[in-house]
KOLMARVO-119414 format. One line per field, with one value per residue (C-alpha): residue number from 0; x, z, y. Coordinates in pm, 1 decimal. Example, Ala and Ser with C-alpha at 12.3 -4.5 7.8 and 13.67 -1.06 7.14 Angstrom:
# KOLMARVO-119414
resi = (0, 1) $
X = (1230.0, 1367.0) $
Z = (780.0, 714.0) $
Y = (-450.0, -106.0) $
//
This chain:
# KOLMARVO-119414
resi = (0, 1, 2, 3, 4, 5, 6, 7, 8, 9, 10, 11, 12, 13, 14, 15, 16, 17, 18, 19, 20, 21, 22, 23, 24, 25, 26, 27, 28, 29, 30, 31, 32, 33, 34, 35, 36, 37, 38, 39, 40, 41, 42, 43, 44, 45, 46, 47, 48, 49, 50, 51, 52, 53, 54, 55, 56, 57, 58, 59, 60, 61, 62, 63, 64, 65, 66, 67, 68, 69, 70, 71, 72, 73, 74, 75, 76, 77, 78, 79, 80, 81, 82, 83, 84, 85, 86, 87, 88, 89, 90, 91, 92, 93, 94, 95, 96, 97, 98, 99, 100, 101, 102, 103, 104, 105, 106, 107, 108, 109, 110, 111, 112, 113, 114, 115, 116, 117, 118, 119, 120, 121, 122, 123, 124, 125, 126, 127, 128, 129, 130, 131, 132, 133, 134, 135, 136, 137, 138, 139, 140, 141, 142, 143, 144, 145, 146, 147, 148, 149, 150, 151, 152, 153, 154, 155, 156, 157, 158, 159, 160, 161, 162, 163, 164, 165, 166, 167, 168, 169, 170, 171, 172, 173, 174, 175, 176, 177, 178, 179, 180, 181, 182, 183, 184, 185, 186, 187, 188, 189, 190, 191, 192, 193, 194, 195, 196, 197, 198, 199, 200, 201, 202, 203, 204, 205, 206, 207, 208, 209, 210, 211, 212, 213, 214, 215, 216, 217, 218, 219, 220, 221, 222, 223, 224, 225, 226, 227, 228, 229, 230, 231, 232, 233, 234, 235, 236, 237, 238, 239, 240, 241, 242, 243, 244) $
X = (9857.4, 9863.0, 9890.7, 10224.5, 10320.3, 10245.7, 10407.9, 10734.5, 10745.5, 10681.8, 10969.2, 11232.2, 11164.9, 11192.6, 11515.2, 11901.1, 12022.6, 11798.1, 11930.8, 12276.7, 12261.5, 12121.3, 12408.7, 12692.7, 12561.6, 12596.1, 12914.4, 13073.6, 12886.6, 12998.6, 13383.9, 13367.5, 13264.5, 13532.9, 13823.8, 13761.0, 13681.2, 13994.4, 14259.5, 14187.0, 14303.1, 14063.0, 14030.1, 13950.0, 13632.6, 13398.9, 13107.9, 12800.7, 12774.5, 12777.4, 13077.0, 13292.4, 13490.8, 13281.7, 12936.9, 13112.0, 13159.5, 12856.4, 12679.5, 12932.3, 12866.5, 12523.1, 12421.8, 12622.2, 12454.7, 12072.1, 12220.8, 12255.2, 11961.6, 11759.4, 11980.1, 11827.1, 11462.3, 11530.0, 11815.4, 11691.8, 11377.1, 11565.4, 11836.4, 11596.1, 11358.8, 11042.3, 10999.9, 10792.1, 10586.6, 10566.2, 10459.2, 10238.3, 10075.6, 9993.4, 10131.7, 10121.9, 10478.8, 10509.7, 10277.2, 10513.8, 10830.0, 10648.0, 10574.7, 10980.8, 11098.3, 10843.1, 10909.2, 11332.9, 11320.3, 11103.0, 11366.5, 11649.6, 11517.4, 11519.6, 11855.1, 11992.7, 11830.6, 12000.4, 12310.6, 12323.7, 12192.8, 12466.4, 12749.8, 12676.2, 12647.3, 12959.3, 13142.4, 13000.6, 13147.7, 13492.4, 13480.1, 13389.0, 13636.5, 13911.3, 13801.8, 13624.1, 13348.9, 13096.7, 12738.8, 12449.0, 12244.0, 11883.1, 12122.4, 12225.5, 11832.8, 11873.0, 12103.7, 11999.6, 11668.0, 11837.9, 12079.0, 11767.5, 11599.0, 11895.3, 11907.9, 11554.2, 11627.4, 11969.2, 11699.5, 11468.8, 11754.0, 11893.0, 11558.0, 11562.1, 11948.3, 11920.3, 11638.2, 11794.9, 12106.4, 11913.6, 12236.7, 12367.0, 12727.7, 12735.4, 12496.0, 12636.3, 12974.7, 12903.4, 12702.0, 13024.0, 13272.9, 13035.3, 13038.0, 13395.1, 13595.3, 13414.5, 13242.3, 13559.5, 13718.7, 13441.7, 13414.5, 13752.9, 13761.4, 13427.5, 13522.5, 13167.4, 12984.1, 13066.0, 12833.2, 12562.8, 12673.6, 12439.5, 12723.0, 12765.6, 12411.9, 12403.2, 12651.4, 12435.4, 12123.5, 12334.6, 12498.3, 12784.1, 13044.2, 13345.7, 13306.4, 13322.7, 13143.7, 12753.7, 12432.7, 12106.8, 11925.1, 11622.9, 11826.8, 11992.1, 11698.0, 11561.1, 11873.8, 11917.3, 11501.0, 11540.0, 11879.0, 11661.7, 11327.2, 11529.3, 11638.9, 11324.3, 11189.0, 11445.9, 11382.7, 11010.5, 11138.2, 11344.3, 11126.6, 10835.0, 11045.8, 11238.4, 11059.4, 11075.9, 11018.6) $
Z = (8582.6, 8993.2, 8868.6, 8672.6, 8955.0, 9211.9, 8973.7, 8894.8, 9291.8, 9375.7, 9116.9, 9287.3, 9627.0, 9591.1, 9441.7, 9624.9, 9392.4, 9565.9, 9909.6, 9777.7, 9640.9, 9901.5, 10107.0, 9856.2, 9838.1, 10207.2, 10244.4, 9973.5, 10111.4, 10477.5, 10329.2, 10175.4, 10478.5, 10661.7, 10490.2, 10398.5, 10764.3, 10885.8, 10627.9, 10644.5, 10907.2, 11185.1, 11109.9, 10749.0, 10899.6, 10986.5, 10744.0, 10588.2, 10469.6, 10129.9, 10106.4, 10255.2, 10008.7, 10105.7, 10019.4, 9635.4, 9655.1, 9784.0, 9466.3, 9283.7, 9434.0, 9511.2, 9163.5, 9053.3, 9204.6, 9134.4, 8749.8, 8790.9, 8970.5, 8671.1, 8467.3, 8589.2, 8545.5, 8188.3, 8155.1, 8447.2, 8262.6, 7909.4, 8063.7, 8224.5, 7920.7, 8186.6, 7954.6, 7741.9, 8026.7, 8109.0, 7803.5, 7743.8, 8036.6, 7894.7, 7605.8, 7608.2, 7623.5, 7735.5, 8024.4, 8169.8, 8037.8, 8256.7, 8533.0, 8553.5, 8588.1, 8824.2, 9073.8, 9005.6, 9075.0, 9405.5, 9492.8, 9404.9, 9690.9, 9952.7, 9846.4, 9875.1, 10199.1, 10377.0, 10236.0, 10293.4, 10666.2, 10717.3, 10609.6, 10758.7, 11093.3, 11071.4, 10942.7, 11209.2, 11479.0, 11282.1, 11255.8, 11625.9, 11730.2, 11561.9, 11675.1, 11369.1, 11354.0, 11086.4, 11119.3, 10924.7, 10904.9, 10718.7, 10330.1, 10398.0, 10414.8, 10012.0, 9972.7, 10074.7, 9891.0, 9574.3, 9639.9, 9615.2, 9339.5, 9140.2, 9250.6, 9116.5, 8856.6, 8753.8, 8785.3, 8537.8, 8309.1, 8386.1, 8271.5, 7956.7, 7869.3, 7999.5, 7739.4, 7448.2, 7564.7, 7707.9, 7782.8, 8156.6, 8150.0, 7899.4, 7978.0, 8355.1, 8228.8, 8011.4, 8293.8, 8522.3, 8231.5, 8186.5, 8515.8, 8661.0, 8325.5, 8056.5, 8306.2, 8448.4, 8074.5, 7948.2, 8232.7, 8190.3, 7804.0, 7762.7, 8020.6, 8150.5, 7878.4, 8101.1, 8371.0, 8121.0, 8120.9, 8356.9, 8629.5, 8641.1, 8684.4, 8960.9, 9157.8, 9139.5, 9251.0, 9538.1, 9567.7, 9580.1, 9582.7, 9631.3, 9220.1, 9140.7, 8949.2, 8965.1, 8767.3, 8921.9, 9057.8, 8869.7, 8541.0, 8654.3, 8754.4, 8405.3, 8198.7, 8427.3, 8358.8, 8011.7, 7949.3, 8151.4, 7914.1, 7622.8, 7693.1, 7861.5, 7533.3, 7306.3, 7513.0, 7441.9, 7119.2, 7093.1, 7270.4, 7040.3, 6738.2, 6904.2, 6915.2, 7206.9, 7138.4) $
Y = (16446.7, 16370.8, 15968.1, 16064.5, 16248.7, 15992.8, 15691.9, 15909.4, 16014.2, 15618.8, 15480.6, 15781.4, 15655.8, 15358.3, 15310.7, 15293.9, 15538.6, 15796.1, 15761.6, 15709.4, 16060.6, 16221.6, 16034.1, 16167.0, 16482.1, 16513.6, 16356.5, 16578.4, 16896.4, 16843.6, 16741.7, 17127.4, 17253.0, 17040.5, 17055.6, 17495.3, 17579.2, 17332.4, 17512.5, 17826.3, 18129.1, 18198.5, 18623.8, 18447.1, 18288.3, 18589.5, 18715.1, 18601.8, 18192.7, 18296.0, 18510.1, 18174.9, 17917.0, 17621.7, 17794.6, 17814.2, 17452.9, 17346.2, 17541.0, 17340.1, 16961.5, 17014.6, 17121.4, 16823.5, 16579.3, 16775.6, 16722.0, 16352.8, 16278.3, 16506.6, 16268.2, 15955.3, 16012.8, 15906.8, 15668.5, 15427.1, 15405.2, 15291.4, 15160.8, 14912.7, 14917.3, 15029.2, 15339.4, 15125.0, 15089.3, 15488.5, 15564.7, 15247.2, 15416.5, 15734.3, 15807.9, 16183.0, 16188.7, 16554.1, 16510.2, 16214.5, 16425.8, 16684.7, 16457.0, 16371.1, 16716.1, 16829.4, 16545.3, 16543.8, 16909.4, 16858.3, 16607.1, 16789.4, 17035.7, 16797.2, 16704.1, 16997.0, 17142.4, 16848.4, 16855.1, 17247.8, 17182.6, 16958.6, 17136.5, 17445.4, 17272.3, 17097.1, 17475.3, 17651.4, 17414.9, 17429.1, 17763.5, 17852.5, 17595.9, 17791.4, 18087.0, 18272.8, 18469.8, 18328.6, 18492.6, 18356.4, 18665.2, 18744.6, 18765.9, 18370.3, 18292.0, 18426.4, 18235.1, 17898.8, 18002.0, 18091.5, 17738.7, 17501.1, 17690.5, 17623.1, 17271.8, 17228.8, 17370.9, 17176.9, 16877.5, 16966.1, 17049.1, 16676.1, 16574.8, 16712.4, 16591.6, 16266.9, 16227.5, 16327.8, 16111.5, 15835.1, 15625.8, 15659.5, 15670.3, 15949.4, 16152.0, 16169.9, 16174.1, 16467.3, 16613.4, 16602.4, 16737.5, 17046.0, 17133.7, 17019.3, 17114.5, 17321.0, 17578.6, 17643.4, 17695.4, 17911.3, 18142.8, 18210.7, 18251.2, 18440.6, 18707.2, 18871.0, 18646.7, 18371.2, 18491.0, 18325.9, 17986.6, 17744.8, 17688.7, 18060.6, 18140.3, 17889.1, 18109.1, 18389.6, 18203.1, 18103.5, 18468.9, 18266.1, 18638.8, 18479.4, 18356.3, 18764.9, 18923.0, 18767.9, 18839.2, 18994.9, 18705.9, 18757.3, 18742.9, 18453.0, 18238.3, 18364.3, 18236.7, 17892.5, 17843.6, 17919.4, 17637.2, 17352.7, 17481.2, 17442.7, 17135.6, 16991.8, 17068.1, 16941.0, 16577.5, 16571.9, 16608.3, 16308.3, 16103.2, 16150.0, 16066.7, 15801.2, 15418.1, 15286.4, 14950.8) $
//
């Protein structure tokens, strides 16, 4: 198992499309934190991080971008046919299926942390240069905890959907409709059922309060563990019936 871990952390680093999300991730994290701080009123800008408008977006964005990268663990490897390599190499499918979630949601971490570390240093300088009175205290520390572990854990569920898709385009298309049109749509129509859906759960992770209502974070990270389970398992499913050939 440390060889599929080493080979699936080698092929991540080593591609552009790594770095590149780590760089958009950033870029749109630090625009949240930007654009919120510069817009709103300065007796608006006093609390915790996680009660402010850009922490909301940032569990938005960043979770986006955890999805995709998730996404890619699969659909680089048939999209440039070097799954028949993978599983040449060990053909225990769920041990490299394993392998892909374990390292995405590592990486999905590190994403996260930076992009988090960069937009709250660029709100905090907004938002003292305008006067307001943010002030991380010991909750935000929660927070940012509960932020990454739902990053990780968008990852492995990437993982698992970009298997059973295995084409690119969809499979991140579909990724960004869930989260940017359908979440939005179902918490809305489902009332307090809606708290269940992934995005949802992600806010509570994140104690994101400004979305409302939130679950208990324990029930959350259970329900967002069980939807990237479920569909870790329903790849290792397709892949062992699929040919690969």
């Amino acid at each position: 198992m440390k060889g599929m871990l080493r080979a699936e952390w080698l092929k991540l680093r080593t591609t552009r499309a790594f770095y590149g999300l780590i760089a958009g991730a950033v870029g749109v994290a630090a625009l949240g934190g930007f654009s919120t701080v510069a817009s709103a009123q300065a007796k608006s800008l006093s609390g915790p991080l996680h009660e402010q408008t850009f922490w909301v977006l940032a569990s938005i964005n960043i979770g986006l971008f955890a999805l995709i990268l998730g996404i890619r663990a699969y659909t680089e490897e048939y999209r440039h046919r070097t799954i028949v390599h993978t599983l040449f190499a060990d053909p225990r499918r769920r041990r490299s299926a394993a392998a892909k979630a374990v390292v995405s949601a590592l990486a999905a971490m590190v994403l996260a942390a930076v992009a988090v570390a960069a937009m709250i240093g660029i709100a905090l300088l907004m938002a003292s240069a305008k006067g307001g009175a943010i002030a991380p205290d010991s909750s935000d520390v929660a927070a940012v905890g509960g932020l990454l572990g739902a990053s990780a854990l968008w990852a492995a569920l990437g993982v698992g959907f970009g298997a059973l898709v295995r084409h690119q385009v969809p499979a991140i298309v579909g990724g960004l409709v869930w989260i940017l049109v359908i979440e939005n749509l179902g918490a809305g129509f489902l009332g307090s059922g809606g708290s269940y859906l992934p995005g949802q759960t992600a806010h509570s992770l994140a104690r994101a309060t400004e979305m409302g209502d939130l679950l208990a974070v324990p029930v959350a990270a259970a329900v967002l563990g069980g939807y990237a389970l479920l569909l870790w398992a329903a790849g290792v499913a397709a892949t062992r019936r699929r040919d690969i050939a």
